[in-house]
C-alpha positions as CSV (number, residue, x, y, z in Angstrom):
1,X,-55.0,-92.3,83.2
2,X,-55.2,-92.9,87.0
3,X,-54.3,-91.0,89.6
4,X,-51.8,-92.7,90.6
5,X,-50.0,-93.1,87.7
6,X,-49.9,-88.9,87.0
7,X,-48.4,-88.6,90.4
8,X,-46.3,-91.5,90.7
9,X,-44.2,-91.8,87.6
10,X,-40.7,-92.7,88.2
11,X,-39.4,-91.5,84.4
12,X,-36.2,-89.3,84.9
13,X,-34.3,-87.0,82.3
14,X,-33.6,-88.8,79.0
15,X,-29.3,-88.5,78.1
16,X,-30.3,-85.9,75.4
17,X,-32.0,-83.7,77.8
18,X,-29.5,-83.9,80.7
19,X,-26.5,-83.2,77.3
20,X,-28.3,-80.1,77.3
21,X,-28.6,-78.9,80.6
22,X,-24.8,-79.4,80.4
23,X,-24.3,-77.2,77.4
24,X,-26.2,-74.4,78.5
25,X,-24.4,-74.0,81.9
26,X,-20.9,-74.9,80.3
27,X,-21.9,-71.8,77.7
28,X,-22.9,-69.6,80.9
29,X,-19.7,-70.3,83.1
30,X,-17.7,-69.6,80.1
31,X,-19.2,-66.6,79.3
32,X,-18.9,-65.6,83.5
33,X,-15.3,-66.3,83.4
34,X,-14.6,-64.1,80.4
35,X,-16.7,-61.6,82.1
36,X,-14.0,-61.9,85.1
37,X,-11.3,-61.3,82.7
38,X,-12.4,-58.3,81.7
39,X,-13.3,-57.2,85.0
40,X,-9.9,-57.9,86.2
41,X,-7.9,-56.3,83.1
42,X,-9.7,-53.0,83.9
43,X,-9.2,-53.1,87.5
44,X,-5.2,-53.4,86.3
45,X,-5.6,-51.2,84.1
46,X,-7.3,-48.1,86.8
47,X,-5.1,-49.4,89.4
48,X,-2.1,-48.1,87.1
49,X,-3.9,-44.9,85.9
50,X,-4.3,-44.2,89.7
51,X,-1.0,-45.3,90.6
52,X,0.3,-43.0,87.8
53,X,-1.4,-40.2,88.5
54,X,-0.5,-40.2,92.5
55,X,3.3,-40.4,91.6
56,X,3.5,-37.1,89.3
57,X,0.8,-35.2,91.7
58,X,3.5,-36.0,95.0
59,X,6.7,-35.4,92.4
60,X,4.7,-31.9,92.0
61,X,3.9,-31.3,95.4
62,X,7.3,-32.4,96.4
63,X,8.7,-29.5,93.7
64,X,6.2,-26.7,94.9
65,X,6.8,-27.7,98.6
66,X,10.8,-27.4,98.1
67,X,13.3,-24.2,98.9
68,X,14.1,-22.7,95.6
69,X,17.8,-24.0,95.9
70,X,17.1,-27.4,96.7
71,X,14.5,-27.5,93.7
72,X,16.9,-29.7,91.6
73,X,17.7,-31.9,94.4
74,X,14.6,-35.2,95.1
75,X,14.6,-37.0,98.2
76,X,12.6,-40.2,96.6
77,X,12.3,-42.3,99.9
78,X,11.7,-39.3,102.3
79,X,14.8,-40.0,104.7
80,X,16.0,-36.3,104.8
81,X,19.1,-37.3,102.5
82,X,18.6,-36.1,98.8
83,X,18.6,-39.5,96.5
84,X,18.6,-38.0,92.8
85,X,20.3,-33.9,91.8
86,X,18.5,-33.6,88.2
87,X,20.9,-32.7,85.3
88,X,20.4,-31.5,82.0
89,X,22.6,-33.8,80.6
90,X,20.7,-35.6,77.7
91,X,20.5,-38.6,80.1
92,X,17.7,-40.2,82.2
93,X,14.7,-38.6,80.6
94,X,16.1,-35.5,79.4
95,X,15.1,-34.9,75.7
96,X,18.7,-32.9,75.0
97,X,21.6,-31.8,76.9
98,X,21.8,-28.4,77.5
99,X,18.8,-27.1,76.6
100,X,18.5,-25.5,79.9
101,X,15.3,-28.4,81.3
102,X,16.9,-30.1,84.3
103,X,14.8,-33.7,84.9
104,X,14.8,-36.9,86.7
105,X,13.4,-40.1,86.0
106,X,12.0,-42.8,88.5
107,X,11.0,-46.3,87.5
108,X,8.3,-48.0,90.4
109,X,5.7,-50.9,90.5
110,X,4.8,-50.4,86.4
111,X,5.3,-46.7,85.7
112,X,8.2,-44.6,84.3
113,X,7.8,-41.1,86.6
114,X,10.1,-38.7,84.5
115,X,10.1,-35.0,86.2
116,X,11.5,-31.3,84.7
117,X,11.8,-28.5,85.8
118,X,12.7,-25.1,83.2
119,X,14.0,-22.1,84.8
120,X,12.7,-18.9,83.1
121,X,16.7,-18.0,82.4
122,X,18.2,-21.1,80.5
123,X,21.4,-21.6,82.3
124,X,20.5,-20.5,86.0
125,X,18.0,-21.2,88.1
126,X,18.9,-18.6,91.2
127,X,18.3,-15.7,88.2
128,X,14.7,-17.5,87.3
129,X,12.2,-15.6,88.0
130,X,9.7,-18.8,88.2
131,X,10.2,-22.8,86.4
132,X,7.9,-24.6,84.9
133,X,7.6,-27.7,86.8
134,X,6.4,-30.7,84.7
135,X,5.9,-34.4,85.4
136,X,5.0,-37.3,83.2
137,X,4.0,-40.8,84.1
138,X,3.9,-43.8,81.5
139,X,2.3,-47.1,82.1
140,X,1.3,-49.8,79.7
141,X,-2.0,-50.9,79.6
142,X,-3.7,-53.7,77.5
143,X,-4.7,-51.1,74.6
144,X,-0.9,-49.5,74.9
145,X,1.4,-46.7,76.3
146,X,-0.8,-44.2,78.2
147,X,0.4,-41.6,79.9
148,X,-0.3,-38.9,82.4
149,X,1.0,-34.7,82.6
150,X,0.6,-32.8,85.2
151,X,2.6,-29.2,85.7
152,X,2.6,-25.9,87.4
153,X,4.3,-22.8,87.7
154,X,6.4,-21.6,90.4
155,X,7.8,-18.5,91.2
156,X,11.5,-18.0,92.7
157,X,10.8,-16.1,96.6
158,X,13.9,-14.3,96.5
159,X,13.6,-13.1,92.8
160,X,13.8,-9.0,92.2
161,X,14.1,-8.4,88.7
162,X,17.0,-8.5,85.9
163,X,20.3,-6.8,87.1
């Protein structure tokens, strides 16, 4: 063989070759794109988790940072005016009426808020000396309901004792 011809050959890829070459990147985009999905589907998925979380953490803060006798009333869109009184009524998230847990329910971007509250006296909240203040935030993800509880405990001020 001459030099020339070494250097100089003008064969290109045969159609078996370049069918190849195809394949393999058509099997790597595909397997990028799933990649993607999954990426994005938990991204979703902690962008509700987070989302979750921040609503019953403010519902919380919002109960703690209330008088005592405005504990059962929830200004939702912070204008000043109260939006929702929570009942114990056996309606809107309350398990049973009567049963002395007052709640509220809130439905926003993906995730059921529901909020209790449980005065230490069924029946009275003024004669509590503290509530348990409970909230609970659903969401669905790709692998199902999850959900997120947060609660404290918070004493009544102007409580002195049983009379």
């Amino acid at each position: 063989m001459t030099r020339d011809r070494i250097f100089h050959t003008q064969r290109g890829a045969s159609f078996a070759e370049a069918l190849v070459a195809m394949t393999l990147t058509l099997i790597g985009l595909v397997g990028a794109m799933g990649a993607f999905q999954a990426a994005e589907r938990s991204l979703r998925t902690g962008t509700l988790a987070t989302r979750a979380l921040a609503m019953a953490e403010m519902r919380i803060e919002a109960k703690r940072s209330a008088r005592w006798d405005r504990l059962l009333l929830d200004d939702l869109n912070y204008d000043g005016v109260p939006d929702l009184v929570m009942h114990d009524d056996g309606a809107g998230g309350d398990v049973l009426a009567g049963d002395g847990v007052y709640s509220g329910h809130w439905d926003q971007d993906g995730v059921q808020l529901i909020w209790t509250v449980t005065p230490s006296r069924p029946g009275s909240l003024s004669a509590s000396g503290h509530a348990l203040i409970e909230a609970r935030a659903v969401y669905a993800a790709s692998e199902g309901q999850h959900e997120v509880r947060v609660g404290t405990l918070r004493a009544n001020p102007v409580f002195v004792g049983s009379r």
